[in-house]
C-alpha positions as a printed Julia matrix, in Angstrom:
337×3 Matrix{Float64}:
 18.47   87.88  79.98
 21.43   86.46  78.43
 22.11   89.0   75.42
 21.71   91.89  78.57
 24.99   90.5   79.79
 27.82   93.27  78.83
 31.05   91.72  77.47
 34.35   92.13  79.63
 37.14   93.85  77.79
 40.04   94.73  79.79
 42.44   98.11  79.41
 45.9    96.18  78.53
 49.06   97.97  79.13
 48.8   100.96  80.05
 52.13  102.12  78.28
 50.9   100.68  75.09
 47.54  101.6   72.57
 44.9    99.38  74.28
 43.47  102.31  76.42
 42.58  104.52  73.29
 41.84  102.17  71.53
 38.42  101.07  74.25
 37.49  104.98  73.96
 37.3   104.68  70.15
 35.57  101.3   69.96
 32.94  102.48  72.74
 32.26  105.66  69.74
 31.58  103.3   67.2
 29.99  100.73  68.82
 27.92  103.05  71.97
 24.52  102.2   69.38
 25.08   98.49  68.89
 23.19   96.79  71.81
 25.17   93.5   71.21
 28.59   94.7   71.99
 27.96   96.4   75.12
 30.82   96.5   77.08
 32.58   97.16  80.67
 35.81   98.13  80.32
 38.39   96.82  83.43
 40.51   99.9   84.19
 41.74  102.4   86.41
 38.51  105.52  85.38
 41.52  108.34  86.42
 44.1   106.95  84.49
 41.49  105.71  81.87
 40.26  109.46  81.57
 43.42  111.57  81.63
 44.86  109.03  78.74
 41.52  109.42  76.38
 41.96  113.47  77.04
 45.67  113.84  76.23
 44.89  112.05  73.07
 42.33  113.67  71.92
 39.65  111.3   72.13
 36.7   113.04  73.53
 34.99  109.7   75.31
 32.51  110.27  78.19
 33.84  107.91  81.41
 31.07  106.74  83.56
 32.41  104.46  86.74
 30.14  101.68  87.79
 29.54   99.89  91.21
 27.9    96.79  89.7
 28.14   95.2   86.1
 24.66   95.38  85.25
 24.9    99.23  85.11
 26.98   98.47  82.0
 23.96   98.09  79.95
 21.86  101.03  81.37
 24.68  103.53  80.74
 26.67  101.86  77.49
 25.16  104.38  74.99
 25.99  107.52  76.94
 29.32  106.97  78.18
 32.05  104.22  78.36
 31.07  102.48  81.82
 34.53  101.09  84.18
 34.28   99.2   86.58
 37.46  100.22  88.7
 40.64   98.28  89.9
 41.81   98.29  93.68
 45.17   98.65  91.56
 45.57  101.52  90.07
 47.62  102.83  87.26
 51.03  103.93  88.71
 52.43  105.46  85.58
 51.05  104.98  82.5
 53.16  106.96  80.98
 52.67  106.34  76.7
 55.59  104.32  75.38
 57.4   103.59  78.62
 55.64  100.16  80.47
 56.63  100.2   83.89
 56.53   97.75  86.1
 54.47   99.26  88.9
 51.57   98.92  86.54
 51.99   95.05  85.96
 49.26   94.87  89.29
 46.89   96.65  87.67
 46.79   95.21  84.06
 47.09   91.56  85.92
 44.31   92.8   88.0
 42.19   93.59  85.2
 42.76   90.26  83.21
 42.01   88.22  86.85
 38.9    90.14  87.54
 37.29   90.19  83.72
 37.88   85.93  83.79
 35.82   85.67  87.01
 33.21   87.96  85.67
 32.43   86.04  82.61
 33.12   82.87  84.79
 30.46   84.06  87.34
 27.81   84.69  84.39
 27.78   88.25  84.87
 30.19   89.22  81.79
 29.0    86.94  78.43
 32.47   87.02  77.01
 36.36   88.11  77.27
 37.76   90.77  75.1
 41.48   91.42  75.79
 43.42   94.42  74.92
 47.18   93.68  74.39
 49.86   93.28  77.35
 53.41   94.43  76.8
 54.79   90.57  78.23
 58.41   91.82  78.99
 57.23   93.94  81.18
 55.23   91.22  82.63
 57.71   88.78  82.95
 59.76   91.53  85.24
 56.79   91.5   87.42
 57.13   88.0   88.0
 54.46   86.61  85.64
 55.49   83.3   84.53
 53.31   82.4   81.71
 54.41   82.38  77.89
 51.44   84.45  77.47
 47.64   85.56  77.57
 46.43   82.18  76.29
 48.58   80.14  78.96
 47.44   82.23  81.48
 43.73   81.72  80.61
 44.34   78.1   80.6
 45.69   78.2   84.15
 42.5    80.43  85.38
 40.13   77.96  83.79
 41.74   74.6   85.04
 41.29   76.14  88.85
 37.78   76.36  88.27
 37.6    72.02  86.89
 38.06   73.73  83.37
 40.64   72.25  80.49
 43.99   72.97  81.04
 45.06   73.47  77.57
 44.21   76.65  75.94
 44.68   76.75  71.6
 45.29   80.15  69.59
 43.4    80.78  66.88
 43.92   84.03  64.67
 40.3    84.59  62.58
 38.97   86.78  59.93
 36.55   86.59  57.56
 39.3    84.86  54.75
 41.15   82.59  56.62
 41.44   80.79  59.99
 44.52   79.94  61.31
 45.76   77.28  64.38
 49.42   77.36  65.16
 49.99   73.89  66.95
 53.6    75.44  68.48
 52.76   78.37  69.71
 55.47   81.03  71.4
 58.61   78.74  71.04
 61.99   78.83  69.64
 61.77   77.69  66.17
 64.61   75.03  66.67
 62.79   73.58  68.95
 59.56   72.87  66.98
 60.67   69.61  65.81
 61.26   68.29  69.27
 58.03   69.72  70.79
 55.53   68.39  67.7
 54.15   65.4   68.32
 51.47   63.54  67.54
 49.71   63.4   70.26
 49.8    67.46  70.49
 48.69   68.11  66.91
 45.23   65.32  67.72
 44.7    67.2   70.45
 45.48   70.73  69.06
 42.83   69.51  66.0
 40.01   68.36  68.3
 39.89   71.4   70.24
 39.5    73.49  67.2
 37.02   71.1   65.62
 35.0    71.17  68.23
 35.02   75.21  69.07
 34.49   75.77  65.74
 31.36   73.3   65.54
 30.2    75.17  68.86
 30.98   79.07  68.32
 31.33   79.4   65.09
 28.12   77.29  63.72
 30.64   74.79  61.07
 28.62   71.3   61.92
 31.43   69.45  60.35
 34.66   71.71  60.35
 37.12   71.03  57.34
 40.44   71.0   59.06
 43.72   71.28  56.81
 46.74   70.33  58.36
 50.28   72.1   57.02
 52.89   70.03  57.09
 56.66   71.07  58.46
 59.11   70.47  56.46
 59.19   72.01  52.52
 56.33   70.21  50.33
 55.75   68.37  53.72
 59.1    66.38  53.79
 58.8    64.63  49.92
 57.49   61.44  51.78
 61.16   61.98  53.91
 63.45   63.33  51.56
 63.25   66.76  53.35
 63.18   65.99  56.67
 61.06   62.76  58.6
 58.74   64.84  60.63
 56.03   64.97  58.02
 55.86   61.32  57.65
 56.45   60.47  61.02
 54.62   62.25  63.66
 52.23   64.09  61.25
 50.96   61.5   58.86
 49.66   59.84  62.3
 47.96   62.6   63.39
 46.22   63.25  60.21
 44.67   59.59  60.23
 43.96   59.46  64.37
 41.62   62.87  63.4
 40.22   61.04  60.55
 39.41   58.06  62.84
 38.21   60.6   65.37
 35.08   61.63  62.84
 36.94   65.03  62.13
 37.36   65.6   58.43
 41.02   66.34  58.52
 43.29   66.5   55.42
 46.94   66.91  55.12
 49.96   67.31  55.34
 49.89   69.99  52.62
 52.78   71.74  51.74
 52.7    75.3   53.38
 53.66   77.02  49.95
 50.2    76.71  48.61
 47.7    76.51  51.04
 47.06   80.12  51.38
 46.04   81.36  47.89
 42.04   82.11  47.27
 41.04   78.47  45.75
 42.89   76.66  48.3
 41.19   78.44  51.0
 37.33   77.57  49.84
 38.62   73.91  50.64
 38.48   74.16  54.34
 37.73   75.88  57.54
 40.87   75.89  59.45
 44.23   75.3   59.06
 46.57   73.76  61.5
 49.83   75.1   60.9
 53.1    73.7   62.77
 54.32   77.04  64.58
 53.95   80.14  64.96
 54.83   82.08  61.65
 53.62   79.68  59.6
 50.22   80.32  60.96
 50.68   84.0   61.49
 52.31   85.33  58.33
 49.49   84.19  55.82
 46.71   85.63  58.49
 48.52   88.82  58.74
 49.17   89.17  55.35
 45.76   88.59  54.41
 43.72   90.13  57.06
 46.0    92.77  58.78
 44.09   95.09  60.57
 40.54   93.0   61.16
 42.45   89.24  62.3
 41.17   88.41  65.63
 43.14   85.91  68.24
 40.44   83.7   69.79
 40.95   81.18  72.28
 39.9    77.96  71.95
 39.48   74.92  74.32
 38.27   77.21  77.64
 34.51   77.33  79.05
 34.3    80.77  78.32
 34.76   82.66  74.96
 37.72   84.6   74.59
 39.29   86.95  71.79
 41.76   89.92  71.99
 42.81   92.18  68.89
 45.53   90.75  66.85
 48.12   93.11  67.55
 50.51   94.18  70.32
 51.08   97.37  72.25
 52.4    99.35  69.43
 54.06  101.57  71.86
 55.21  104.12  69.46
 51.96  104.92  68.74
 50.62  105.09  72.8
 49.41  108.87  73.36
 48.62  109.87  69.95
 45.12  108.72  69.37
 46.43  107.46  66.01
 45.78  103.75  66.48
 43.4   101.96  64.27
 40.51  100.22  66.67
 39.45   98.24  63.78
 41.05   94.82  64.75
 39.89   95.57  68.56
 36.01   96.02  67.28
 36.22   92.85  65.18
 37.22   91.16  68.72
 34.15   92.81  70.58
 31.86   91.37  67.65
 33.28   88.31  67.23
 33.42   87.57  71.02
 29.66   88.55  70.91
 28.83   86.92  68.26
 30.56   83.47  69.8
 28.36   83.96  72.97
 25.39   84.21  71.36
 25.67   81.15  69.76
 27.32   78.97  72.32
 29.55   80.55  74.89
């Protein structure tokens, strides 16, 4: 049956916190029949990390994904790599691992692709590391993109960063910020806004998603006093969405779209990079913000943090934001992954 499916959450880099951090959310979580899980990993590596933390986590290494569910409450099931962790070593990414955490990621999309695996859950990458490897994408999002257009799926993946306060949709994602100007256009922010409207009609259960859309200049350009961008490119898209049925408003001025009675009037925002979008969230709703990724065939979320290195091998790191992705994700496949 369809809520039998496990989710797939991957290990991340195995330098960084991800690894601890699936042993702690298995504890919490072994009970909650929802958010069973297989974890994509290397079980040795997986096991000698948990025990030098001090996270006392049963491993139990699968053959087949449906074991997942048979053996979630008793002990974190893995279903192992053909790559396995070279080093690992806590704080120091190496390169030789980039196979296996690429591995992971490549094998957890075809899962959930192949209906065995309801959802994604992601555990973060250290990208530098990455990008030594060869690994040409700006990040986890593009990649997913990529993965889902070779299968007929869209193209264009859209971050969203979600809590329970605030929703957030940078439009410019992992870009210079002199180059935002040249890269917004109107065409990209329409787009950008339909793909949210229509996720969050779909997985999140908003019939008629209220989108607010920031503008990019201060107090959105004083009709192009402060810069022509506001008027120009997004004054356009704010009418196409209209036009499109979507119940778009904007541009607001960034400076006071965040507080508590500006929030109650919408669902979203649409913010014009990436710190515009990611400050307020963070601020907000540090450690339970979830990145979800809109616009693919297949739900996807991933903790909103990164690798936190310094922490990697202490069993200090807080699995809060990582749970809120395992819930979330199930709770998007339940109601229309």
């Amino acid at each position: 049956m369809h809520e039998q499916r496990p989710l797939a959450v991957t290990m991340g880099e195995p330098a960084g916190i991800g690894p601890e951090l699936v042993g702690m959310a298995w504890r919490i979580l072994r009970h909650d029949a929802q958010c069973r899980f297989v974890c994509l990993a290397d079980p040795r590596f997986l096991h000698r990390r948990l025990r030098a933390a001090g996270i006392d986590v049963p491993i139990v290494e699968i053959d087949a994904v449906p074991e997942a569910g048979l053996r979630f409450a008793d002990a974190l099931p893995v279903l192992s790599l053909d790559s396995p962790v070279a080093s690992g070593e806590p704080g120091r990414p190496d390169v030789a691992d980039c196979p296996a955490v690429l591995e992971a990621i490549h094998t957890a999309v075809a899962l959930v692709q192949d209906g065995a695996c309801r959802a994604l859950v992601t555990s973060p990458v250290q990208k530098e590391t990455l990008y030594l490897s060869g690994f040409r994408f700006p990040g986890h999002t593009e990649l997913l993109g990529q993965l889902a257009a070779r299968r007929g799926g869209p193209a264009v993946a859209v971050m969203m960063l979600a809590s329970a306060q605030l929703r957030v949709v940078p439009v410019t994602v992992h870009v210079p910020l002199a180059d935002v100007p040249r890269l917004l256009t109107t065409d990209l922010i329409v787009s950008t806004g339909m793909i949210a409207a229509t996720d969050l009609a779909r997985r999140f259960a908003i019939p008629a998603p209220r989108l607010a859309v920031c503008g990019l200049n201060p107090h959105a350009g004083e009709g192009g006093q402060i810069g022509t961008e506001d008027r120009d490119v997004i004054v356009p898209a704010v009418d196409r969405l209209i036009a499109a049925g979507i119940a778009a408003s904007g541009p607001h001025s960034a400076d006071t779209l965040f507080h508590p009675v500006a929030r109650t009037g919408y669902d979203a925002v649409l913010a014009m990079y990436h710190d515009q979008a990611l400050i307020p969230i963070k601020t907000i709703a540090f450690d339970t913000a979830v990145n979800v990724t809109l616009g693919l065939p297949f739900v996807r979320t991933s903790p909103d943090h990164g690798t936190a290195l310094q922490l990697a091998g202490t069993g200090k790191a807080d699995p809060t934001s990582l749970i809120c992705a395992i819930r979330m994700a199930a709770e998007m496949a339940d109601r229309g992954g």
